[in-house]
C-alpha positions as CSV (number, residue, x, y, z in Angstrom):
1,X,0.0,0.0,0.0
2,X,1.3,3.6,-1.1
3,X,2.3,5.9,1.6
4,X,-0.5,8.5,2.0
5,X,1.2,12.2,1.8
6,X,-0.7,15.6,2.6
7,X,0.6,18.7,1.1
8,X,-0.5,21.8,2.9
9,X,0.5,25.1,1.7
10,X,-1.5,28.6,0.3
11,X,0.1,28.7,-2.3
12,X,-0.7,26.7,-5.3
13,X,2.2,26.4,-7.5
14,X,4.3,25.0,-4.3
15,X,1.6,22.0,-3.6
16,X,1.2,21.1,-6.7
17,X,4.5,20.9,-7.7
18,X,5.4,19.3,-4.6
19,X,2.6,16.9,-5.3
20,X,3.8,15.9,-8.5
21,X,7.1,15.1,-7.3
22,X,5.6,12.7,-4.6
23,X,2.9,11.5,-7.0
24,X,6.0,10.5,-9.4
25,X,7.4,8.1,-6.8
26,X,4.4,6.4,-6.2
27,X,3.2,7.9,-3.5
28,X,-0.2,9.1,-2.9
29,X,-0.8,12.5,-2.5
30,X,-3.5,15.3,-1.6
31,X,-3.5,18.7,-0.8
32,X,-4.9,21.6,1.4
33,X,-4.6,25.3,0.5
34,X,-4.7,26.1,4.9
35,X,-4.3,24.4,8.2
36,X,-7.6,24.4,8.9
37,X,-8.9,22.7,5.4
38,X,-5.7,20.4,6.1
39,X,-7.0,19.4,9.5
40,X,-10.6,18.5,8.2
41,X,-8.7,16.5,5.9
42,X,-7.2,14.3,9.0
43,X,-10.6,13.7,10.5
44,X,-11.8,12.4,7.8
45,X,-9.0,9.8,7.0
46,X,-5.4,9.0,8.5
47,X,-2.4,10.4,6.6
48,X,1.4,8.7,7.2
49,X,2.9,12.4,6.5
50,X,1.8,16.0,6.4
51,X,4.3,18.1,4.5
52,X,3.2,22.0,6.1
53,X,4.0,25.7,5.4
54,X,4.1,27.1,8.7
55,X,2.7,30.8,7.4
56,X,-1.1,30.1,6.6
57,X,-4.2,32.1,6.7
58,X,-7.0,30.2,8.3
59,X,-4.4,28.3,10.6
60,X,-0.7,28.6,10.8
61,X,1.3,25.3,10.3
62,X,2.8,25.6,14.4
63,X,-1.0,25.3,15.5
64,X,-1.6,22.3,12.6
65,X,1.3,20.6,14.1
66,X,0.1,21.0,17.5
67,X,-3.4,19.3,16.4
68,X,-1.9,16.8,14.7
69,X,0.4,15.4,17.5
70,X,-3.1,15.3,19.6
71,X,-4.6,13.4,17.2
72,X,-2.1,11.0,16.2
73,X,0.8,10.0,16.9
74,X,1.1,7.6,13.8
75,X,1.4,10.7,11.7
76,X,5.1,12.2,10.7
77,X,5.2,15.6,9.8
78,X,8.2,18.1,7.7
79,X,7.6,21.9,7.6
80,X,8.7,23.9,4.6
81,X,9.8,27.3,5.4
82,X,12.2,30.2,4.0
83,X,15.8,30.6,5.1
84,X,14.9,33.7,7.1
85,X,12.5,32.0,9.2
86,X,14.5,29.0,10.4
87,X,14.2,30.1,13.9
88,X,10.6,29.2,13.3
89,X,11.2,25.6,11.8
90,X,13.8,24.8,14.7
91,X,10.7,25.8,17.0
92,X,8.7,23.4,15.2
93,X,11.2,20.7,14.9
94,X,10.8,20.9,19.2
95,X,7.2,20.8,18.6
96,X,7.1,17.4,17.1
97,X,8.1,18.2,13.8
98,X,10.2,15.3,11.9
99,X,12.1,17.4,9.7
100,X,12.2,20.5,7.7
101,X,12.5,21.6,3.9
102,X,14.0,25.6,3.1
103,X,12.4,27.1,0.3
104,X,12.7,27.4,-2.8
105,X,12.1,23.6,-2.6
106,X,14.9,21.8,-4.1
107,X,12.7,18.6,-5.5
108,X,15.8,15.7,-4.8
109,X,16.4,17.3,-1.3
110,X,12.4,16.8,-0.6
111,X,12.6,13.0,-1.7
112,X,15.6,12.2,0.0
113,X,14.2,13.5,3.0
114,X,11.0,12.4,2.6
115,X,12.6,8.2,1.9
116,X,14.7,8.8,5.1
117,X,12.1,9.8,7.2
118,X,9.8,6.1,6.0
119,X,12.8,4.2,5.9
120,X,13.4,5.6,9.8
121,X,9.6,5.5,10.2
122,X,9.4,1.3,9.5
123,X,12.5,0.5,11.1
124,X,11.0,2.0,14.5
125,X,7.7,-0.3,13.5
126,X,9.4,-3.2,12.7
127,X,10.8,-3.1,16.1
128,X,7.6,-2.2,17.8
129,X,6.0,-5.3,16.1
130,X,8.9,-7.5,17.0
131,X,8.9,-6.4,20.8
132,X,4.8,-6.9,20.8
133,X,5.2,-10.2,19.5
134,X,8.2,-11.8,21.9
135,X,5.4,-10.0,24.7
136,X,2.9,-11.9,23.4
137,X,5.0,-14.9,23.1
138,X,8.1,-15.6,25.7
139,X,8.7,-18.9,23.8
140,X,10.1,-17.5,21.0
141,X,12.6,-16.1,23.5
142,X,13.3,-19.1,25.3
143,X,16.3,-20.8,25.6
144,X,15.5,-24.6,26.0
145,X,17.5,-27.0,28.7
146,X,18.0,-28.3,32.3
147,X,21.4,-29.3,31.5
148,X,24.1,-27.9,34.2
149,X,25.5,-26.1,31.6
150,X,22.9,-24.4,30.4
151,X,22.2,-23.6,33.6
152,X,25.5,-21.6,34.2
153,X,24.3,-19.6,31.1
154,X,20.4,-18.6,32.3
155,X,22.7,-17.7,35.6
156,X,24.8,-15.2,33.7
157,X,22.3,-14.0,32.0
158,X,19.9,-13.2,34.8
159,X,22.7,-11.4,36.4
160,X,23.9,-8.8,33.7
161,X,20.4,-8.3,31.6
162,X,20.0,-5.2,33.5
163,X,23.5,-4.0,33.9
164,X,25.1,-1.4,31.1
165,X,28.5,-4.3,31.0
166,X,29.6,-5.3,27.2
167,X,28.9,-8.8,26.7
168,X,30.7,-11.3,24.4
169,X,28.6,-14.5,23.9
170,X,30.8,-17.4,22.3
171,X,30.3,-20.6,21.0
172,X,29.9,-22.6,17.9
173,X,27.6,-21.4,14.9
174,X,23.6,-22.6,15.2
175,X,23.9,-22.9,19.3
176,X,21.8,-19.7,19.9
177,X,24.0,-16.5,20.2
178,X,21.7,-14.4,19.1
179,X,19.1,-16.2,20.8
180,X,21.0,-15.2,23.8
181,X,21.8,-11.6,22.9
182,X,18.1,-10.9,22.7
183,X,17.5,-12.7,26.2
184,X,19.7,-10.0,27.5
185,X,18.1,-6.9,25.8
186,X,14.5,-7.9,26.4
187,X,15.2,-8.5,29.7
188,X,16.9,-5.3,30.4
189,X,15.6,-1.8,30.9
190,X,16.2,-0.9,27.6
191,X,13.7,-3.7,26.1
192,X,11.3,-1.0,25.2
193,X,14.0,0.9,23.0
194,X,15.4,-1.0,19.4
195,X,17.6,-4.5,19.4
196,X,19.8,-3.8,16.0
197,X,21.7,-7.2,14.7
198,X,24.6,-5.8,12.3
199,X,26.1,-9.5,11.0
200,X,29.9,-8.0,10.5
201,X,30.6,-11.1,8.2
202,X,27.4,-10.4,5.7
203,X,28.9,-6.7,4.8
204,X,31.9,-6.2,2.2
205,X,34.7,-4.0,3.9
206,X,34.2,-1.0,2.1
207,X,30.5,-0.7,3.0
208,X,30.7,-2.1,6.9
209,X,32.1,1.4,8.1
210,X,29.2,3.2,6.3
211,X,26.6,0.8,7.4
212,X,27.4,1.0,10.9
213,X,28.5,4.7,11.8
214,X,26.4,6.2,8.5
215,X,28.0,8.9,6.2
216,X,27.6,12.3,4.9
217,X,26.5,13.1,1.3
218,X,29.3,13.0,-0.8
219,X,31.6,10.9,1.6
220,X,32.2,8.3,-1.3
221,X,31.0,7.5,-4.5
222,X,27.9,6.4,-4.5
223,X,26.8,8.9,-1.4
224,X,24.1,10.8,-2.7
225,X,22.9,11.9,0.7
226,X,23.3,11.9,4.3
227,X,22.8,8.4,6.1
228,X,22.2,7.4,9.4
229,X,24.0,4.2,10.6
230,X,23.2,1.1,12.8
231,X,25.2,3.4,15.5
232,X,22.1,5.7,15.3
233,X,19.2,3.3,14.7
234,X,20.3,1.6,18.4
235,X,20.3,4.5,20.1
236,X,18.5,4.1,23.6
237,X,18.5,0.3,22.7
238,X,21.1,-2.7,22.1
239,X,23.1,-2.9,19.4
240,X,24.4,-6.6,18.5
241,X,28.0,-7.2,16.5
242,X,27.6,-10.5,15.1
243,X,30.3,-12.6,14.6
244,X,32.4,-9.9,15.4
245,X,35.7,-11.7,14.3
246,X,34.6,-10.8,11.2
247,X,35.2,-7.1,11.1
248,X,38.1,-5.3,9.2
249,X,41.1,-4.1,11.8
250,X,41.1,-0.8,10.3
251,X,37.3,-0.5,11.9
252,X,38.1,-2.1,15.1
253,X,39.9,1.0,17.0
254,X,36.9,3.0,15.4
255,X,34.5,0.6,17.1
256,X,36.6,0.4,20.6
257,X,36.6,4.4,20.4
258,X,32.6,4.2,20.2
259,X,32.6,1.6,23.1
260,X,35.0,3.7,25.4
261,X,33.9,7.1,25.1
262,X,30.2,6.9,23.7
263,X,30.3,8.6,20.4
264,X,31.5,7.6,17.2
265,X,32.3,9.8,13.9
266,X,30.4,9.3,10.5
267,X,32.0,8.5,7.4
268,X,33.1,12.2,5.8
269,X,32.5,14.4,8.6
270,X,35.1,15.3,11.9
271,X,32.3,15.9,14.0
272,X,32.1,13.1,16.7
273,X,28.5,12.4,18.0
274,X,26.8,10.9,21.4
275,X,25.3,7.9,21.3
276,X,23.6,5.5,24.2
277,X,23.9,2.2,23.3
278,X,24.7,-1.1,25.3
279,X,26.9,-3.5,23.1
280,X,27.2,-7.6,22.6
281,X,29.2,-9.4,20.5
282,X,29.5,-12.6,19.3
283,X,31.9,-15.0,17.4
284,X,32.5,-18.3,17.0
285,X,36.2,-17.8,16.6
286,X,38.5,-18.2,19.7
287,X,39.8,-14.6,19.6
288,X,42.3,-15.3,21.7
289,X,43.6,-17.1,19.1
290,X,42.9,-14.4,16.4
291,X,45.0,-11.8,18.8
292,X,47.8,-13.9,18.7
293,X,47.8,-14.2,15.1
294,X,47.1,-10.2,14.8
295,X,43.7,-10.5,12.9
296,X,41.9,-9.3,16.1
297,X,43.1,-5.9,18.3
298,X,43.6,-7.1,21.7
299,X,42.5,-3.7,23.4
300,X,38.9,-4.2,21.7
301,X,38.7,-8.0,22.7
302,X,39.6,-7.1,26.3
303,X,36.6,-4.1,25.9
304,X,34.1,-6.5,25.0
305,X,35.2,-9.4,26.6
306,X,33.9,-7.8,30.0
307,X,31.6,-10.3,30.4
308,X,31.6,-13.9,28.6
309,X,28.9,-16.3,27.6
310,X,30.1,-19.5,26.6
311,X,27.4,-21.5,24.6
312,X,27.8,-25.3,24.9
313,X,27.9,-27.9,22.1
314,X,25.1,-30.0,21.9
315,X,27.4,-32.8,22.5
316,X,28.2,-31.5,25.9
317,X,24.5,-31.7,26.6
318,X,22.5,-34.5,25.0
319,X,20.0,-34.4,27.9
320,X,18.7,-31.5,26.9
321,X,18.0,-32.6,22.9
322,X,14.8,-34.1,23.8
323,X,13.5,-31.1,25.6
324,X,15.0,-28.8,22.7
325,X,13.0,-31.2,19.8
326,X,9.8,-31.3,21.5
327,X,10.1,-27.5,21.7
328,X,10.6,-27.5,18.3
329,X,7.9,-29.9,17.3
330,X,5.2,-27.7,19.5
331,X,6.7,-24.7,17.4
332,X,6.4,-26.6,13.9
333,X,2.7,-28.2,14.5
334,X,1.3,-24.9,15.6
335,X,2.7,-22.7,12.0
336,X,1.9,-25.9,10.2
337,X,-1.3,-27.1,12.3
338,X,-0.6,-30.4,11.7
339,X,-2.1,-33.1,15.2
340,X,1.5,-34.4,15.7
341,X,1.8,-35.3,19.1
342,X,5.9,-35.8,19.4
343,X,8.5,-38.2,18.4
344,X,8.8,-41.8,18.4
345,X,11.6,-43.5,21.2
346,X,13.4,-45.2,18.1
347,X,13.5,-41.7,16.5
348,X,14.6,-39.6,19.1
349,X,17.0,-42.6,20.7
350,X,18.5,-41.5,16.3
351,X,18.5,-37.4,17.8
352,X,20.5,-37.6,20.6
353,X,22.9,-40.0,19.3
354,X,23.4,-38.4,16.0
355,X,26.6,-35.5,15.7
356,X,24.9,-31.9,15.4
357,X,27.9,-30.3,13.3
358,X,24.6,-27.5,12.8
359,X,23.9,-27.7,16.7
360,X,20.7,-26.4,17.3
361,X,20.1,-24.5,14.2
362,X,20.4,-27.9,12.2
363,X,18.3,-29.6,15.1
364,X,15.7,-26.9,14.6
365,X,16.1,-27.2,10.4
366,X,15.8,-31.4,10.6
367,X,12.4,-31.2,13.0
368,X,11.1,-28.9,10.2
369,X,11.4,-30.9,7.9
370,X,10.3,-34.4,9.7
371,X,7.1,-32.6,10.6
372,X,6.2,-31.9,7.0
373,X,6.7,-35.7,5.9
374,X,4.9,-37.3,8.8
375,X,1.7,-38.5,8.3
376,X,1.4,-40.1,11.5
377,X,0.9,-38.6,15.6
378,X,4.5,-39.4,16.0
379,X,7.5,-38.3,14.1
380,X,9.2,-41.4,13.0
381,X,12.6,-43.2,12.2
382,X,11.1,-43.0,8.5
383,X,10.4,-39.3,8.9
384,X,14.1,-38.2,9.7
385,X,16.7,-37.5,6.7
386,X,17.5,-40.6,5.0
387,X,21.5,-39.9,5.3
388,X,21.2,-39.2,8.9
389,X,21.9,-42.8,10.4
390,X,21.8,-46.3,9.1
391,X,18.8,-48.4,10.4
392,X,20.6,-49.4,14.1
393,X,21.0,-45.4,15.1
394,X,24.4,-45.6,14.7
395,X,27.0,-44.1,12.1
396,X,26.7,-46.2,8.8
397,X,30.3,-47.9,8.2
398,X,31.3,-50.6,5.5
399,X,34.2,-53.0,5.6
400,X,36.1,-51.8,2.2
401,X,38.7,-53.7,1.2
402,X,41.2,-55.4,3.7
403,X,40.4,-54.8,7.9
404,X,43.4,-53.1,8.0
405,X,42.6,-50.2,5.4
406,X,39.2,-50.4,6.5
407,X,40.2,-49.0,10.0
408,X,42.4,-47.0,8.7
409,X,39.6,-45.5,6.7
410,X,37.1,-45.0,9.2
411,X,39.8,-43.7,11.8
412,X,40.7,-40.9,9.3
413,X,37.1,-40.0,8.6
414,X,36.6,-39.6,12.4
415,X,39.7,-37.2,12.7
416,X,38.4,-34.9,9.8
417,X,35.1,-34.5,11.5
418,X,36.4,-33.6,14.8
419,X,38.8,-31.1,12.8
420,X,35.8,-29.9,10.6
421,X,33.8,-29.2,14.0
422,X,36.6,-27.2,15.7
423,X,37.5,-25.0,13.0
424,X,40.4,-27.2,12.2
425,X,41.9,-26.4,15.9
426,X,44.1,-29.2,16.8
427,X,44.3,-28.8,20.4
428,X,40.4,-28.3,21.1
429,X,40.5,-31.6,18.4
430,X,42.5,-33.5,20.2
431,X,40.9,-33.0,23.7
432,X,37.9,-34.5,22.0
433,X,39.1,-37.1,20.7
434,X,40.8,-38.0,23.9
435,X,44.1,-38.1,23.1
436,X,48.0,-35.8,23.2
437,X,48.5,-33.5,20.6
438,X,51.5,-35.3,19.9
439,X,49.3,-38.2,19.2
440,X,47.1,-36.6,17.1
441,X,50.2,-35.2,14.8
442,X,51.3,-38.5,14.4
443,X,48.5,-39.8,13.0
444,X,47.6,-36.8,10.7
445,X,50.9,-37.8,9.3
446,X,50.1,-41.9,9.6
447,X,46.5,-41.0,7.7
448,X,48.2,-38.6,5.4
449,X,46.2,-36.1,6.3
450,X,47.1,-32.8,5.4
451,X,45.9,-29.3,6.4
């Protein structure tokens, strides 16, 4: 549905060539020659902005503003007014007003500004509808477990919600961190303000800078106007660095300067600006690691490192996969109203042996799916991804030619998974595969395996 636009002004040639612009860019537009035409207008039918003179006969736009904030709060509004009266628009602006447009009107500067002011307009619904709907429904927040280490992490949690202390939540990808990250925020006093995600490894290098501190017009090519970042969009809120690992050096001492002293500077411009924003982080890097090999500065990982959430594997806590698929299945039968009642002993005895390499996430993605191919009350063996298991539960292996190349075989195909699940770290691989590092070099070089 097009965005409904009011253009009040007495003088003609401005509205309609204001409303021609709009009209132009699919928007849809009316107008009103004064305030009080303009305001018999908004009783009649809700408007999502009202673009104002501010010197009317019949009712000047200060008092139209006034009227309008009374009468609804959905409605954005942007004064137009002359360079010698921008005492009057900054007046207006601490009335309610959105924004302001000089005249003459220059047409490009109207749309940007008009763009900015929906695009900022959604983003501040979005999060409204999101915060209604976690109120509505605390399961989509939960964290699902009785294991003791999942325990230690609804602990931490419940003790620095409500504290302004930068988290980092660790662990391996699909075990919940920003599952996590939002348990702190809407459980915090700043749940009522906006929870930003900015995935540091989803944005090129030359646009993450932009993206998260914005940029003035003409900063780079390809900055046609003024932009407001992720930096400004949290404001009053959390804002969430996902896989934080992931973010350029060259940004990092920008980042740890917006940490420490609670500004940050926009791409193109010297002029430093406040912001009040808590911070968490995530990675599923060991960043110790990445400090050591100078891909990570070690000032920032000490700044966000002030508190640490460590997410368990899975395989560190089987008894809780039960609880976590059932959760899911409720989830799934609900969206997909299917009268599935849970899962069968044979397949679930499958779940908790199998190896999440996915963790949850995966977990989460293979219930999906087994709910839409049963046709019984009970998700069965049958239902479950054919190359999951072989029909005892257990990991499928075949005797291929002699025993002793056989073993050899199967031994090497364990070591590659445990590699494959520890990003290829050979001392977290070795400790779980129970053995000395020095044992696990010498067979890498027995299996010829090299990395």
């Amino acid at each position: 549905m097009p965005k409904r636009i009011l253009v009040v002004d007495d003088e003609q040639i401005i509205r309609e060539s204001i409303n021609y612009v709009l009209t132009k860019e699919n928007y849809e537009v009316s107008e009103a020659e004064n305030g009080k035409i303009a305001y018999e207008k908004l009783l009649e039918s809700p408007f999502d902005l009202v673009i104002t003179d501010l010197e009317m006969p019949e009712m000047k736009g200060v008092e139209l503003l006034e009227k309008i904030r009374d009468l609804s709060v959905q409605t954005s509004t942007m004064v137009v007014t002359a360079y010698g009266s921008l005492d009057t628009a900054i007046s207006a602006l601490r009335s309610g007003a959105s924004d302001y447009i000089l005249k003459p009107v220059e047409f490009d500067e109207l749309l940007i500004k008009v763009k900015r002011l929906f695009e900022i307009k959604d983003l501040l619904t979005e999060n409204q509808i999101m915060r209604n709907e976690l109120q509505r429904n605390t399961d989509d927040l939960k964290i699902v477990g009785k294991s003791r280490q999942i325990k230690k992490v609804f602990d931490v949690i419940k003790s620095v919600a409500d504290t302004e202390s930068t988290v980092l939540i660790t662990g391996r990808s699909g075990t919940g961190k920003e599952l996590v990250a939002r348990a702190l925020h809407f459980t915090s006093k700043r749940k009522n303000h906006p929870f930003i995600v900015v995935n540091c490894g989803a944005i090129s290098d030359n646009l993450i800078e932009s993206e998260l501190f914005g940029h003035k017009k003409g900063a780079f090519t390809g900055a046609v106007s003024d932009k407001d970042g992720f930096m400004k969009a949290a404001n009053g809120g959390t804002l969430f660095l996902d896989e934080i690992g992931e973010m350029p050096l060259n940004l990092q001492v920008k980042l740890l300067r917006a940490i420490q002293e609670k500004e940050y500077t926009p791409v193109g411009t010297t002029t430093s600006l406040p912001v009040n924003v808590r911070f968490i982080a995530s990675t599923n890097k060991d960043l110790n690691e990445e400090v050591k090999e100078g891909n990570f500065r070690e000032d920032l990982f000490y700044r966000i490192n002030v508190i640490e959430i460590k997410l368990p594997s899975l395989r560190d806590r089987q008894e809780d996969i039960p609880l976590i698929a059932n959760h899911f299945v409720d989830k799934y039968r609900k969206e997909m109203n299917k009268p599935i009642k849970g899962i069968s002993e044979e397949a679930m005895r499958i779940l908790i042996n199998h190896e999440w390499k996915g963790e949850v996430r995966e977990l989460e993605n293979v219930i999906e799916r087994s709910l839409i191919f049963c046709d019984g009350e009970y998700i069965e063996k049958k239902d479950l991804p054919e190359s999951f298991v072989d029909e005892d539960g257990a990991f499928s292996f075949s005797l291929s030619g002699s025993l002793e190349d056989s073993v050899k075989k199967y031994e090497r195909d364990i070591i590659m998974n445990a590699l494959e699940s520890n990003q290829f770290n050979k001392e977290k691989t070795a400790d779980d595969l129970k053995v000395g590092l020095s044992t696990l070099y010498r067979k890498l070089k027995e299996l010829n395996i090299k990395l």
